[in-house]
C-alpha positions as protocol buffer text, in pm:
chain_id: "A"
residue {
  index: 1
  type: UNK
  ca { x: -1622 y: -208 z: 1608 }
}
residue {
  index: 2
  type: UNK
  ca { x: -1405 y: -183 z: 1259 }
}
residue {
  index: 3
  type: UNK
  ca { x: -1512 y: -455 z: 1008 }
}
residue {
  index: 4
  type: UNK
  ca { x: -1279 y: -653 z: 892 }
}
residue {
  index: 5
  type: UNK
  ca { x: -1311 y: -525 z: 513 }
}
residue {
  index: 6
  type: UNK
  ca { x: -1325 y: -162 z: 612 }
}
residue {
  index: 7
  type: UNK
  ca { x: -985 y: -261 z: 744 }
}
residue {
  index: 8
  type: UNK
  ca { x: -858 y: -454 z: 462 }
}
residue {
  index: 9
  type: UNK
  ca { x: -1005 y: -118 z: 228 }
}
residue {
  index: 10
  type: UNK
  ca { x: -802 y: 134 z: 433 }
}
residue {
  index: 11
  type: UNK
  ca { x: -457 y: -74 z: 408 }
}
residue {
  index: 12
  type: UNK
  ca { x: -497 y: -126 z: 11 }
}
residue {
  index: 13
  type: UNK
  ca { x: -516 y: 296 z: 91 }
}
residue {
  index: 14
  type: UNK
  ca { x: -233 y: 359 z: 203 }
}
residue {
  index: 15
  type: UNK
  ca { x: -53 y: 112 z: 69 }
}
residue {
  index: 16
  type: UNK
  ca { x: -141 y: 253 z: -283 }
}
residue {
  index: 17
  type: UNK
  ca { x: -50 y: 624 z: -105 }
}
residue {
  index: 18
  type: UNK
  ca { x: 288 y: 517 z: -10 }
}
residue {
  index: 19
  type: UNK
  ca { x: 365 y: 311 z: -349 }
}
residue {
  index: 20
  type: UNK
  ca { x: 273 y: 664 z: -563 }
}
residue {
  index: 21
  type: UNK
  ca { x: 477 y: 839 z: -251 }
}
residue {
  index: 22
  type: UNK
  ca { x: 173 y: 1051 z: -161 }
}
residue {
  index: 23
  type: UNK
  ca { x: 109 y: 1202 z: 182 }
}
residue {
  index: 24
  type: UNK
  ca { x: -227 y: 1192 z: 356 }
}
residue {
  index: 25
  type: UNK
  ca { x: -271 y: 1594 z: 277 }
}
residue {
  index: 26
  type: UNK
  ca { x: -204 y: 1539 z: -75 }
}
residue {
  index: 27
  type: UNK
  ca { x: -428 y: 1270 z: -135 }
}
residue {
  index: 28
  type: UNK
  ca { x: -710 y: 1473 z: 80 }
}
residue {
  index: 29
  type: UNK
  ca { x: -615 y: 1759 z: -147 }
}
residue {
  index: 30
  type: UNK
  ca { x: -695 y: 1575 z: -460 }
}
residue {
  index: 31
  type: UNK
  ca { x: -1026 y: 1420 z: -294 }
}
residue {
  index: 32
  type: UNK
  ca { x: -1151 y: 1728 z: -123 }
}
residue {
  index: 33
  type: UNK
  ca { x: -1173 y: 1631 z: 210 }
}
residue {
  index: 34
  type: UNK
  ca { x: -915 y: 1694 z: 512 }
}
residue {
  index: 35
  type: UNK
  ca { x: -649 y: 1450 z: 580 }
}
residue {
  index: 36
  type: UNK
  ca { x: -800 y: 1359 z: 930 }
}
residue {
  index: 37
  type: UNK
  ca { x: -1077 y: 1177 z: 731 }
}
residue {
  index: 38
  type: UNK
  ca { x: -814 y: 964 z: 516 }
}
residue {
  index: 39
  type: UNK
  ca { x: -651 y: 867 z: 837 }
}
residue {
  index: 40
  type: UNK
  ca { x: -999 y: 765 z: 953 }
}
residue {
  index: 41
  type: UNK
  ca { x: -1031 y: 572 z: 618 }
}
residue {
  index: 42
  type: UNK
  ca { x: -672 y: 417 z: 653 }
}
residue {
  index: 43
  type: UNK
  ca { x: -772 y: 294 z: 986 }
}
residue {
  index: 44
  type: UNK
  ca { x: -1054 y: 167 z: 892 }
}
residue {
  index: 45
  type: UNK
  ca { x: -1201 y: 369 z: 1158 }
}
residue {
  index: 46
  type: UNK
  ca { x: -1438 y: 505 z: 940 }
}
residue {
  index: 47
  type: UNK
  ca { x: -1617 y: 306 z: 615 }
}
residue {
  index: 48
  type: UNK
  ca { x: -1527 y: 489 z: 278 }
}
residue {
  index: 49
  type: UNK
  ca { x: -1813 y: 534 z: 123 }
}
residue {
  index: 50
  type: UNK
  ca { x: -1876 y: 411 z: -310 }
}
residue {
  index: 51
  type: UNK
  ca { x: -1861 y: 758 z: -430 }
}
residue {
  index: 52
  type: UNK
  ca { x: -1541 y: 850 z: -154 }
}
residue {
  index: 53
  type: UNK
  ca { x: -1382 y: 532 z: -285 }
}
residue {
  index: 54
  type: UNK
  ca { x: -1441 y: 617 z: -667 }
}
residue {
  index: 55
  type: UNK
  ca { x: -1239 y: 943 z: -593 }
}
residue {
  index: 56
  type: UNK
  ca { x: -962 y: 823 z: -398 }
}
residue {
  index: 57
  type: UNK
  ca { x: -923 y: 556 z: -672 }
}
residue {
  index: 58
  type: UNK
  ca { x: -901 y: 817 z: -940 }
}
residue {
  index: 59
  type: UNK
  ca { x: -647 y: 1005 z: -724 }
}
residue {
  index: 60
  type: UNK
  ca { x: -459 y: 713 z: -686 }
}
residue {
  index: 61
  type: UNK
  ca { x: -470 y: 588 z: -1014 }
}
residue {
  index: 62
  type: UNK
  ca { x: -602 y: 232 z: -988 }
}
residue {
  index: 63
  type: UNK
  ca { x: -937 y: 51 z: -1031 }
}
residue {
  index: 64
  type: UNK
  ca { x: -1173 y: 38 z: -745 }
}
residue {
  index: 65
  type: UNK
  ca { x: -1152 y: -320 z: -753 }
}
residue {
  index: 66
  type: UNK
  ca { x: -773 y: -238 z: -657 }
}
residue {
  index: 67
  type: UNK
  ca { x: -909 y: -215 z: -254 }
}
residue {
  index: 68
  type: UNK
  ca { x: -1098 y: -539 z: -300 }
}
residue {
  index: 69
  type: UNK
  ca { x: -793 y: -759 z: -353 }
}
residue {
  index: 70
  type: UNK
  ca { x: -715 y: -1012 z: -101 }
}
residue {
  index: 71
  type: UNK
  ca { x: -993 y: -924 z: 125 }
}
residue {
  index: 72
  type: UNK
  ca { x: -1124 y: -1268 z: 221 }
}
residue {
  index: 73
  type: UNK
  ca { x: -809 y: -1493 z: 198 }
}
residue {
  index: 74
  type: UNK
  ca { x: -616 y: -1587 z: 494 }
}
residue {
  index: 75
  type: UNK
  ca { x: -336 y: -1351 z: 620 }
}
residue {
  index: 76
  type: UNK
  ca { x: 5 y: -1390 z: 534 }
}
residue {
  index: 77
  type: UNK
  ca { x: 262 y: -1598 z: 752 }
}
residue {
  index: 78
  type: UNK
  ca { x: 546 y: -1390 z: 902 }
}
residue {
  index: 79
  type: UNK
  ca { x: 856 y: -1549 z: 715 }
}
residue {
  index: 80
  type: UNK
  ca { x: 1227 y: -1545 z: 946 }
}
residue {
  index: 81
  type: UNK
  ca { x: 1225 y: -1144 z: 1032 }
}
residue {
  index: 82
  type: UNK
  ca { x: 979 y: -1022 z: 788 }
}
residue {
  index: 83
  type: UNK
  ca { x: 706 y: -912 z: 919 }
}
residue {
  index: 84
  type: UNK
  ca { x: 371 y: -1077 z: 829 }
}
residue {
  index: 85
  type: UNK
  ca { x: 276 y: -793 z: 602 }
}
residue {
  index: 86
  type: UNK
  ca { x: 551 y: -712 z: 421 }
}
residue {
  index: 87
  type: UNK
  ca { x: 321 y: -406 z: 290 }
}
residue {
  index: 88
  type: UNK
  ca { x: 237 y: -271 z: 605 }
}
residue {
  index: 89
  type: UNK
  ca { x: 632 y: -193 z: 696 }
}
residue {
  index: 90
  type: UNK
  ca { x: 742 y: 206 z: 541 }
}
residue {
  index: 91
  type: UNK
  ca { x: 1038 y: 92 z: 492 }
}
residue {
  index: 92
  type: UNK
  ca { x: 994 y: -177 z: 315 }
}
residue {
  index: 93
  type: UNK
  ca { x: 731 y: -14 z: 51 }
}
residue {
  index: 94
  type: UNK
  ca { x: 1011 y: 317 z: 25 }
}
residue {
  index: 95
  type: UNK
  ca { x: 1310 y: 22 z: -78 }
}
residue {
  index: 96
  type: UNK
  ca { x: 1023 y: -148 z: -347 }
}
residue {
  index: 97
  type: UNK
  ca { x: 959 y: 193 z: -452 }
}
residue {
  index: 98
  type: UNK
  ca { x: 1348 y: 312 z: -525 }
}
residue {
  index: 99
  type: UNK
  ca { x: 1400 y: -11 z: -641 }
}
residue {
  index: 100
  type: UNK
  ca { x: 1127 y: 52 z: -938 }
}
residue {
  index: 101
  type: UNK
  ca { x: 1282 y: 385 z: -1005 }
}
residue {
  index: 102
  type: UNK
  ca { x: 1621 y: 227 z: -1112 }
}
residue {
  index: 103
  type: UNK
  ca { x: 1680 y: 98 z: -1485 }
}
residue {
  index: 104
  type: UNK
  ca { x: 1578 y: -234 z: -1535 }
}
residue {
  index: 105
  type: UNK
  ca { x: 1926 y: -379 z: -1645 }
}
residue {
  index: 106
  type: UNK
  ca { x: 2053 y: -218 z: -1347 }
}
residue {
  index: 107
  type: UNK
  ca { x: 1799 y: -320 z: -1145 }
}
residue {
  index: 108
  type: UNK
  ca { x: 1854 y: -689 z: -1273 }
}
residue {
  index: 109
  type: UNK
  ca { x: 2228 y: -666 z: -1121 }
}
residue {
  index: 110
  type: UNK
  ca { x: 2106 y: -498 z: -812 }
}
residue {
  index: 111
  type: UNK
  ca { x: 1842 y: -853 z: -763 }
}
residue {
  index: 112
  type: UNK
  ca { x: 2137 y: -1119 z: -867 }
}
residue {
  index: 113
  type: UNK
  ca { x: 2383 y: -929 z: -631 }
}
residue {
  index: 114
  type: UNK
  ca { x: 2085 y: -878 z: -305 }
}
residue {
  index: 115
  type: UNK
  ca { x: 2037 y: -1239 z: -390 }
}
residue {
  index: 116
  type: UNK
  ca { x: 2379 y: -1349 z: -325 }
}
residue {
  index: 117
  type: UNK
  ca { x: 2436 y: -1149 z: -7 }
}
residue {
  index: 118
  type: UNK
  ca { x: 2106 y: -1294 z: 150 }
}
residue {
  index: 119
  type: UNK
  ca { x: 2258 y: -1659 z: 95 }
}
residue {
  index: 120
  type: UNK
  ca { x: 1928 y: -1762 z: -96 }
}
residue {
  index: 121
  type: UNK
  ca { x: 2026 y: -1799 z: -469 }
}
């Protein structure tokens, strides 16, 4: 049986994979493992060990205490047609992603005018 913070560990994963747009392979690369084992880890199929965890952090480029965050509080409500976790939809982390890559006075504009269109503002 998967517990519930080997789980929440594995999302924080690939969440942080698919932020940094890394694939499974390349993040195994970097670790020195194969890429089954990450989706194992993703899962939480299989518990990520300290020193595993200290690697895929450095890989990744956050703090081990990165994985930790959240784990505990209640899960998000599901909002109108988001989903519950926003973080957990590819689509949604590849539009937060291009949307960081844009210049920030652009990306100011691009907010005001998606802000607009969606009847909120």
């Amino acid at each position: 049986m998967k517990h519930p913070v080997d789980v929440h560990v594995g999302k924080r994963i690939r969440h942080r994979r698919w932020m940094v747009g890394m694939t499974q392979q390349q993040l195994a690369e970097r670790v020195g493992i194969k890429f089954q084992q990450i989706q194992k880890y993703e899962t939480g199929m299989n518990r990520v060990s300290a020193s595993r965890m200290w690697d895929i952090a450095d890989a990744l480029e956050v703090p081990v205490s990165f994985f930790f965050e959240g784990v505990g509080q209640s899960q998000p409500q599901s909002v109108g047609d988001m989903p519950e976790d926003i973080l957990a939809d590819k689509e949604a982390l590849e539009l937060v992603r291009s949307y960081y890559a844009i210049p920030e006075n652009q990306r100011r504009r691009l907010f005001e005018l998606a802000r607009v269109l969606s009847d909120v503002a």
